[in-house]
N, C-alpha and C positions, 0 to 999 in steps of 0.2 A: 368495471375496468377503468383505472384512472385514464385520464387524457394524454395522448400522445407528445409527447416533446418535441418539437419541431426544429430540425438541426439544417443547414445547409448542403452539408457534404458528411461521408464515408466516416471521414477522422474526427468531423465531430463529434461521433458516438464515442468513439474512443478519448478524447479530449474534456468531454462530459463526463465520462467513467474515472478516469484515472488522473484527470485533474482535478490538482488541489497542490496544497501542502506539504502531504507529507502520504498520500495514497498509494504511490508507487513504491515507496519505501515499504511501509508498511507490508505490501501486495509479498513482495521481493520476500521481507522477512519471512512474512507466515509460509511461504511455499520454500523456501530454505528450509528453517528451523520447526516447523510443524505450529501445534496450535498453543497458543499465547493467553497469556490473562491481561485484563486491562492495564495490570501495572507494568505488567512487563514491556511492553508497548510503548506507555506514556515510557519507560526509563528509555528503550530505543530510539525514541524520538522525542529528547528532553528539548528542544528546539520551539518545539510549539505548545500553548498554551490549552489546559486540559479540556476546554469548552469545542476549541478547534478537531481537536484529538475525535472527542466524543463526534460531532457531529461528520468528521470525514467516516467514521466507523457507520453510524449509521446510514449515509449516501452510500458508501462500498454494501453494505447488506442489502439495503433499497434494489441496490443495483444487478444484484446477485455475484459479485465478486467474495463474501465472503458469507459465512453463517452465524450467529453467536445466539451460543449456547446457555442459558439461565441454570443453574443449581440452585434446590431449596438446602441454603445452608448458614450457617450462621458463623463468620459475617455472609453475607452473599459472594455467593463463586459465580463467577459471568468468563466464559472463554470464547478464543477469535478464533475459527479458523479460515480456510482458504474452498475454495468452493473449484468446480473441475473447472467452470467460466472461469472465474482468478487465474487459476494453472496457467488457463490459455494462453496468457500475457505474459509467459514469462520468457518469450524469445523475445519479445520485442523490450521489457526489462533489462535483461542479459544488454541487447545493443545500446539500451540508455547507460546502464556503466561501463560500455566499454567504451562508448562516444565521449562518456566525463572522463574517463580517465586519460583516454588519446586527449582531449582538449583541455584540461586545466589548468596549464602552461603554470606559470610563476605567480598567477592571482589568487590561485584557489591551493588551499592544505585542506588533503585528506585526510582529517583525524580517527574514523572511522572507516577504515575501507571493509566492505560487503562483497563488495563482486571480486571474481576469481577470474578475473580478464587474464588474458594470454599477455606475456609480453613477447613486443617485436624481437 
């Protein structure tokens, strides 16, 4: 059994899990639109660089947020999916785009909008 991680409090498990880059995005997507292949992903989130991509994919599997699947195929088939732990996250997801989009006042353009927040 690997060695235990050592966090302060509650939320930094969560903070540990789902921080990074581009994880919550990610999370958000594959529990929306079902299960993804590597490019499809990197095209989702053309933002980050494909070393970042890979390595947040593998911390979310580490972590049991999601699964990926190998195919013997030529070229190689590799797919992402979401795991029922991922699922879990996705109220608190939901409140991360509904908190961006209540807050992005005049600094921030949404050129991609994801979340299906209510309006007031």
């Amino acid at each position: 059994m690997p060695e235990k991680i050592k966090v302060s409090c509650e939320m930094e498990v969560t903070l540990k899990m789902i921080g990074g880059k581009c994880k919550p995005l990610i999370l958000h997507y594959l529990i929306e639109d079902g299960t993804k292949r590597y490019g499809e992903l990197q095209n989702f989130v053309k933002s980050i660089p494909k070393k970042t991509l890979t390595t947040q994919l593998r911390d979310m599997e580490v972590d049991g947020l999601i699964t990926r699947t190998i195919y013997s195929a030529v070229p190689p088939k590799v797919e992402y999916s979401v795991t029922e732990l991922g699922s879990s996250l996705y109220p608190l997801l939901e409140l991360m785009c509904e908190w961006g989009e209540k807050n992005a006042g005049d600094r921030f353009e949404i050129l991609n909008k994801q979340c299906d927040c209510e309006k007031d």
